[in-house]
C-alpha positions as CSV (number, residue, x, y, z in Angstrom):
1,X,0.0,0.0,0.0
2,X,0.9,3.4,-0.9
3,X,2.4,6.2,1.1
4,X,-0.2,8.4,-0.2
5,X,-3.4,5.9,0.5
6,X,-2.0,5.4,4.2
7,X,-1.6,9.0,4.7
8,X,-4.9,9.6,2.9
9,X,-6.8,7.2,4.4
10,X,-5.4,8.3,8.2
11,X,-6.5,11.5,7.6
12,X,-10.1,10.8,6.1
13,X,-10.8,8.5,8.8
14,X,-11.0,11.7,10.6
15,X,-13.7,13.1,8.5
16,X,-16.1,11.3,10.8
17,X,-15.5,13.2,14.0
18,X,-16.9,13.6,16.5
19,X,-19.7,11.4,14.9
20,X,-20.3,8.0,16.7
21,X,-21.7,6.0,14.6
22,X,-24.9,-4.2,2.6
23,X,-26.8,-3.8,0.1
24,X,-29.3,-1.3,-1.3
25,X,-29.6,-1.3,-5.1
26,X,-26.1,0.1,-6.4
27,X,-24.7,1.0,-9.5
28,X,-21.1,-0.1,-9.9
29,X,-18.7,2.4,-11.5
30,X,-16.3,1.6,-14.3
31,X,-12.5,1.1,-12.6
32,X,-10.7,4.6,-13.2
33,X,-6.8,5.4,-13.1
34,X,-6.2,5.3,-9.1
35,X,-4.8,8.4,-8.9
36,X,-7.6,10.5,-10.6
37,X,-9.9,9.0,-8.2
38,X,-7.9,9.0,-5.5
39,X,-7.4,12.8,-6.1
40,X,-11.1,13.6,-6.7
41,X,-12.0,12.1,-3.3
42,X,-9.0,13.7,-1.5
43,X,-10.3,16.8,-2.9
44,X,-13.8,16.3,-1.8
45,X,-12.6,15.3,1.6
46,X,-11.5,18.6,1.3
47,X,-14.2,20.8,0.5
48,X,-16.0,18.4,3.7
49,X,-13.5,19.7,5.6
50,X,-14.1,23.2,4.6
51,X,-17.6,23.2,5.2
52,X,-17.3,21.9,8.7
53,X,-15.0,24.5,9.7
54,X,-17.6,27.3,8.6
55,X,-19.6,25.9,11.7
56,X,-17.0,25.0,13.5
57,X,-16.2,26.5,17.0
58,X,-13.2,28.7,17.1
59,X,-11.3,26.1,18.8
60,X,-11.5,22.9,16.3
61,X,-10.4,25.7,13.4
62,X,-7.0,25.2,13.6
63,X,-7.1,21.4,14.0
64,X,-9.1,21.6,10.9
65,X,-6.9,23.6,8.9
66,X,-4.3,21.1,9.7
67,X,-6.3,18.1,8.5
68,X,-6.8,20.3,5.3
69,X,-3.1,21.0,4.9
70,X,-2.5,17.2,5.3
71,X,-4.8,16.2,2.4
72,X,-3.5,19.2,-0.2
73,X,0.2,17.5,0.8
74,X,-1.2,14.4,0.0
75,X,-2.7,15.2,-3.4
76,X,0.6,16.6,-4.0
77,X,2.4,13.1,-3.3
78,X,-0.3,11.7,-5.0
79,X,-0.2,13.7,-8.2
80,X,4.1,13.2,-8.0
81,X,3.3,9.1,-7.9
82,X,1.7,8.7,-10.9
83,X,4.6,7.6,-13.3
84,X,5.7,5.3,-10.7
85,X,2.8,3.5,-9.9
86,X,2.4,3.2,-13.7
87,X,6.1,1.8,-14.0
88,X,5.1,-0.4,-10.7
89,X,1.9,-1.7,-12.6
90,X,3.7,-2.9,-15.6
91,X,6.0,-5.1,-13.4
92,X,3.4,-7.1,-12.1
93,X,3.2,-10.6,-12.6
94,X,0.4,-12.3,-14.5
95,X,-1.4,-14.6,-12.5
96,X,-2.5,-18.0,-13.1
97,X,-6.0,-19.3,-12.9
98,X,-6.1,-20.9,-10.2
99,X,-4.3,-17.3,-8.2
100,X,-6.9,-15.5,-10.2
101,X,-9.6,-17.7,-9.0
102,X,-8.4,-17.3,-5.2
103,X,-8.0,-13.7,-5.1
104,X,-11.6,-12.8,-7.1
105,X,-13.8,-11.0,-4.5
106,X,-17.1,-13.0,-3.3
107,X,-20.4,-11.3,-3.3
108,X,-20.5,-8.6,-0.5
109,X,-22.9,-9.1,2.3
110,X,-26.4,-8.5,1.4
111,X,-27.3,-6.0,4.0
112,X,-31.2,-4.9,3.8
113,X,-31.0,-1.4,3.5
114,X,-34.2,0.8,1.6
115,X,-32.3,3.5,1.1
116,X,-30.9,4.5,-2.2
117,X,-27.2,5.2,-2.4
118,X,-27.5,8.6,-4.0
119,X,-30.2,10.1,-1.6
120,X,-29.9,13.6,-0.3
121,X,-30.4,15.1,2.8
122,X,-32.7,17.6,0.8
123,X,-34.6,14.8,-0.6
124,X,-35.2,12.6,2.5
125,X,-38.3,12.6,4.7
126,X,-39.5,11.1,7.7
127,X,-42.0,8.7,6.4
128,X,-38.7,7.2,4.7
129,X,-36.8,5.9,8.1
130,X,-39.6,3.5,8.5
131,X,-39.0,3.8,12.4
132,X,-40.0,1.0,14.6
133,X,-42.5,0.9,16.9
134,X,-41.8,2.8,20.1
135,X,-39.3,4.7,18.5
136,X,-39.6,8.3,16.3
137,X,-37.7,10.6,14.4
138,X,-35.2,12.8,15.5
139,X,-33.4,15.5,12.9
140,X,-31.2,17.5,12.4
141,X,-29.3,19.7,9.6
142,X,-27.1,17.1,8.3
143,X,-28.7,13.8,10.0
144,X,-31.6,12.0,10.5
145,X,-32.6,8.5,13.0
146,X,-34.6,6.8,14.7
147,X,-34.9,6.5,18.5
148,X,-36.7,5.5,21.5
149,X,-37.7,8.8,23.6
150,X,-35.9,8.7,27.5
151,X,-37.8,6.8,29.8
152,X,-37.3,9.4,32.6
153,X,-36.3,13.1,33.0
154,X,-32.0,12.1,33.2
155,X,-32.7,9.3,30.7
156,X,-30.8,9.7,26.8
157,X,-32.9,8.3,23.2
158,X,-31.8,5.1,22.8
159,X,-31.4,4.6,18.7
160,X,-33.9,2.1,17.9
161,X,-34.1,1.5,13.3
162,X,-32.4,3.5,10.8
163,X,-30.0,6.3,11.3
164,X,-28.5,8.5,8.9
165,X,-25.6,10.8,8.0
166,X,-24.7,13.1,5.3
167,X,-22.0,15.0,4.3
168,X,-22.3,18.7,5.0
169,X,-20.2,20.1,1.4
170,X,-22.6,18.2,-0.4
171,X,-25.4,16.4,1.2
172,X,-24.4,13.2,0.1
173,X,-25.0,10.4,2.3
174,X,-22.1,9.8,4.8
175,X,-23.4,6.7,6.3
176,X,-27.1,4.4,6.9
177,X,-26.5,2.5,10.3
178,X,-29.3,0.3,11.8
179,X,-30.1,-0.5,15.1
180,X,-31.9,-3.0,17.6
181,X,-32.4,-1.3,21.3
182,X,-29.0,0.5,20.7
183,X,-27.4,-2.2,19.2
184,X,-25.8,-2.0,16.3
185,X,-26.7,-4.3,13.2
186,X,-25.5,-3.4,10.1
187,X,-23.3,-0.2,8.6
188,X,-23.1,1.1,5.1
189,X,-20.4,4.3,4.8
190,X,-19.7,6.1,1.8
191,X,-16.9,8.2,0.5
192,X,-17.0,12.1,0.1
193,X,-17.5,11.1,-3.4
194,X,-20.8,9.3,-3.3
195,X,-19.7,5.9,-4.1
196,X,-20.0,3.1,-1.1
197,X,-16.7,2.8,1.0
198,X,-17.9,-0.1,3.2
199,X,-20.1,-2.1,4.3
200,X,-21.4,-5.0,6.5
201,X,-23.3,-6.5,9.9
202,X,-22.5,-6.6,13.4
203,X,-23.6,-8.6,16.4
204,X,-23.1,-6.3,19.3
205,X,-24.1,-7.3,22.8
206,X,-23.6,-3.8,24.5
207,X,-24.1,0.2,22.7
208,X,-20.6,1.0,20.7
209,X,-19.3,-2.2,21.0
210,X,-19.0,-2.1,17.3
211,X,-18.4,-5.8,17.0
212,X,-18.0,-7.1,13.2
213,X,-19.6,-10.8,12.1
214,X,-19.5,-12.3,8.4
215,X,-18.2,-10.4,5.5
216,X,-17.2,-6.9,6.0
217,X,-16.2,-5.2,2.3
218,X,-14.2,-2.1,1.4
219,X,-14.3,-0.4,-1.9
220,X,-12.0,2.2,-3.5
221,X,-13.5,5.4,-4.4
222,X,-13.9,4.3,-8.0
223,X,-16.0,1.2,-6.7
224,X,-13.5,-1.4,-6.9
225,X,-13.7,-3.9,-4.0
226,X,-10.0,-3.1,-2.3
227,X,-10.7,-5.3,1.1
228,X,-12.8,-8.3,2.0
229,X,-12.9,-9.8,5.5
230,X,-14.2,-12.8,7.6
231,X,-15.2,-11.8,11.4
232,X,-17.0,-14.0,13.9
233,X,-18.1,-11.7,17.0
234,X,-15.3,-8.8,16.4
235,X,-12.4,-11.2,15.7
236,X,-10.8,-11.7,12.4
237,X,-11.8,-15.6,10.9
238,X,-10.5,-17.0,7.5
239,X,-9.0,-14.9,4.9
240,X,-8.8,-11.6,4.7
241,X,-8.1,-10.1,1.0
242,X,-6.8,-6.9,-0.1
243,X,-6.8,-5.7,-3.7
244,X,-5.4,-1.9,-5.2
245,X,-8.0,0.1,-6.7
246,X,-7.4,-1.5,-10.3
247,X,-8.3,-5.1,-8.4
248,X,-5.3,-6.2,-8.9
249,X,-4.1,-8.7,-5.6
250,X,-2.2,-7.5,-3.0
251,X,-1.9,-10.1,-0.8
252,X,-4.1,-12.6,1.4
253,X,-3.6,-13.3,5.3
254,X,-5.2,-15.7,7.3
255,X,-6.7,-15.4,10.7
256,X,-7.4,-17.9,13.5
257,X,-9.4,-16.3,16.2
258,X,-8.2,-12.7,15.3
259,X,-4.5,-14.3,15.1
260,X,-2.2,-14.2,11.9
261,X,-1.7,-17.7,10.8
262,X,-0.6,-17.6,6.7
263,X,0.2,-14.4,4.5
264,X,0.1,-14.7,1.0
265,X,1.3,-12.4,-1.6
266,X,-0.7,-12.5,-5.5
267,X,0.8,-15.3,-6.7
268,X,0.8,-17.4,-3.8
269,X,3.9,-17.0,-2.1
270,X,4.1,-16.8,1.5
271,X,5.2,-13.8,2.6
């Protein structure tokens, strides 16, 4: 993985501050060049950024503006990458059938989301979360969820069905969560582009436990599935796979109760 995708994805990862926080019908973009889309979403990242620090208290500015300057070096790095990755690309080496047939992604979880990837927060209504019974809607300028009211005066909503999250540059969705009693269920996040970044179930036992099960999937801005992984109650179980945004292989690693066991590169050899 690339200095520029660490560093990238490090700083995005912030994006969701101080936030706490599958398969609705998709359409699947054609693969780009990595660095034209991993430009455009650093540069949307950006303008997020930007936005939030219009209503951001004096305070969190300058930890903002230091997030931003991170992501403009980064697109800088990025853009001064190109020819190498290019170079790095044609060095590869082809991979048999049978590696081929290993490293293809399986068919992401299908999680049962109603809500259409390219909703805006302009466009949603209440009628649309679909909240469960003893729970209601609560809104705001950027989100929207369901939850149970308090049960007594020092008492907090619990979330109880659908909540959602949208980006404040653009009003694209951020994130659809669902929960059971303030348990979490299943996630789908996006990128500041639009297109899904992840997605996949949980079993929790206990509020922001955040506890994976089954097959969590990553894509790459472009849409490209980039990571696939196993989980059985929040530990790692069975391969996990990660591709670059072109789906080409980078390597496989497997996992026995959340333990490193094999490591694989693309044509098979351990690593």
């Amino acid at each position: 993985m690339s200095l520029v995708r660490l560093l990238s994805t490090a700083v995005l990862a912030l994006l969701w501050s101080p936030v706490a926080f599958a398969q609705a019908p998709q359409e699947k973009a054609s693969p780009q060049p990595m660095s034209a889309t991993r430009v455009q979403e650093l540069e949307a990242s950006i303008a997020e950024l930007k936005a939030s620090r219009e209503e951001a208290p004096e305070a969190m500015k300058k930890g903002l503006d230091r997030q931003i300057a991170a992501l403009q070096d980064a697109i800088k790095l990025q853009q001064m990458t190109d020819t190498a990755n290019e170079q790095n690309k044609s060095r590869r080496p082809q991979l048999t059938a049978e590696q081929k047939a290993f490293f293809t992604p399986v068919a992401p979880a299908k999680v049962p989301s109603w809500i259409p990837d390219t909703l805006t927060r302009a466009q949603l209504t209440e009628e649309m979360m679909k909240c469960p019974a003893g729970a209601r809607v609560f809104a705001d300028k950027h989100d929207m969820d369901c939850r149970k009211p308090p049960t007594s005066k020092a008492g907090v909503p619990q979330p109880h069905g659908l909540a959602l999250w949208f980006y404040k540059s653009t009003g694209k969705l951020k994130a659809q969560r669902y929960y059971e009693n303030g348990l979490l269920r299943w996630d789908i996040s996006y990128h500041t582009t639009g297109a899904r970044s992840s997605q996949g179930f949980y079993d929790n036992e206990k509020p922001k436990q955040d506890r994976e099960t089954g097959l969590h999937t990553s894509y790459a801005p472009n849409g490209s599935i980039v990571r696939q992984a196993e989980y059985k109650s929040g530990k790692l179980q069975g391969w996990s796979k990660l591709w670059e945004d072109d789906g080409y292989p980078m390597s496989a690693t497997r996992y026995e109760d959340h333990k490193s066991v094999e490591m694989v590169g693309p044509t098979g050899k351990k690593m």
